[in-house]
N, C-alpha and C positions, 0 to 999 in steps of 0.2 A: 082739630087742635092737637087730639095726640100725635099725629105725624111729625109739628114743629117741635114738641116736646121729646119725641123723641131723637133728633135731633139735636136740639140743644143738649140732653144726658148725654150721647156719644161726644160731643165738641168737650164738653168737660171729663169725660173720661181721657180724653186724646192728651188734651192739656194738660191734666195731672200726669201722666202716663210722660210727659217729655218732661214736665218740671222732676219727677223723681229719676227719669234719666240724668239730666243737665246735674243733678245732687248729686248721682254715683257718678260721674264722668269726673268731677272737680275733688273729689275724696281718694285719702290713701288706703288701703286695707280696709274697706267699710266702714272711715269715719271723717265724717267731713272738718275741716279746719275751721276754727273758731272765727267769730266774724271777723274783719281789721287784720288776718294775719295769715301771713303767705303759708303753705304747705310745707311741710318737712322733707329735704330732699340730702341727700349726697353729699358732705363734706368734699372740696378739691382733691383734699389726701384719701380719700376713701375712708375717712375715719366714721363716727358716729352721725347722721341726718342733723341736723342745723337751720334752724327757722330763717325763713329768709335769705338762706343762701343761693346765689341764681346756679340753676342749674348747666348743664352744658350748652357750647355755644355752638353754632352752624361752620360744618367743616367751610364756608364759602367765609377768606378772610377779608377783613373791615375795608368799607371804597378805600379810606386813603391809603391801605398799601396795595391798591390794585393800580395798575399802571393807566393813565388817562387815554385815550384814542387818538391816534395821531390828528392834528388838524391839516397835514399835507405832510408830505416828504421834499427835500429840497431839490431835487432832477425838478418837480414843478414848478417851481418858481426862478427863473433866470435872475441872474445877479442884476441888480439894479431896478427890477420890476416887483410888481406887487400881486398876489392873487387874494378873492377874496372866500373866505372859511365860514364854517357854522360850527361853531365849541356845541359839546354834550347837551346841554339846556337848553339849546335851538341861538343862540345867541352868535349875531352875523360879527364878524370882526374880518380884518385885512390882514397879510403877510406879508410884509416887506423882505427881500433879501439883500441885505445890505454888505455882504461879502460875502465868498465863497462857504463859509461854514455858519454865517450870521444873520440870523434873521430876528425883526423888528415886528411887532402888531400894535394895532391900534381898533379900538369900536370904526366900527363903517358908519356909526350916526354921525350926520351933520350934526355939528353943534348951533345951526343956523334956525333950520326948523325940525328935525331930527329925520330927516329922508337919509336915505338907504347910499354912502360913497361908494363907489365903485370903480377899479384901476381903467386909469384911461393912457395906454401907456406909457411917458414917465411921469404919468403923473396921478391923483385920484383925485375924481370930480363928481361932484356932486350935480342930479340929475334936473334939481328942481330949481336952484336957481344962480346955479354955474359957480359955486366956490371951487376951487382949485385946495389941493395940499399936493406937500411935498411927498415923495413916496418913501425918501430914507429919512423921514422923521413926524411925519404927520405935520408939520408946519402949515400954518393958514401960505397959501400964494398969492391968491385973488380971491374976491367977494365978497359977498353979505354977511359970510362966518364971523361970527367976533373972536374967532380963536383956530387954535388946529385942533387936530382929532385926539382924544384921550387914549392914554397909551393902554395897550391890553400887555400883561403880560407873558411871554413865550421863553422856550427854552429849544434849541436844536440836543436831540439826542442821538448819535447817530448820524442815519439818517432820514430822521421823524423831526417833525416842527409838533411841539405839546405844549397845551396850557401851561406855566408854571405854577 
């Protein structure tokens, strides 16, 4: 039995030995922050430490001013046809180019039973049980759809096709 016993004293040495680490780790100048209240850190102007003021932020600036990934460039897609795309969040959507600088999106789900549309030259058709849409608008043509395709929104910059 002393074997397990000794043992278990080293497990409890080890554990105290992190918990009074994880104590100095979280404390400024050897003294830890009272419970309920953030550490004392750095005024913006450099002035006097300030409770709860967040400290510095990550040189890498916030998503929305980072520019989105293109979903195609327009040499890809011929005027009047459609290709289809996958936005950032794996999310399939279609690319109409509906003039030389203009291009239209829409979800690739059927609104029928939600299968995967896909450009069937000028047109897009759905695989499972033949709806047809228009390619410069997503309009129902034919089938079982009880509607056209919901629009995705796009913007051409350039010459990049991006989420708007």
């Amino acid at each position: 039995m002393s074997h397990d016993l000794d043992r278990r004293t080293l497990l409890g040495v080890v554990c105290a030995g992190c918990a009074a680490l994880a104590t100095g780790c979280g404390s400024r100048a050897g003294t830890a922050p009272a419970a309920g209240t953030s550490p004392a850190v750095p005024s913006p102007a450099g002035g006097a430490p300030t409770a709860g003021t967040p400290g510095p932020t990550s040189a890498v600036p916030p998503a929305s001013t980072q520019a989105p990934a293109p979903l195609a460039v327009l040499a890809d897609i011929p005027v009047g046809r459609a290709v289809s795309a996958t936005t950032a969040d794996g999310k399939a959507v279609i690319l109409s180019r509906t003039g030389a600088s203009t291009v239209v999106g829409f979800s690739s789900r059927c609104p029928h039973h939600g299968c995967t549309v896909a450009p069937a030259g000028e047109s897009l058709a759905c695989p499972c049980h033949g709806s047809r849409f228009a390619v410069a608008d997503g309009s129902l043509v034919s089938g079982p759809a009880p509607r056209g395709l919901s629009a995705y929104a796009v913007k051409v910059v350039g010459n990049a096709v991006l989420p708007a």
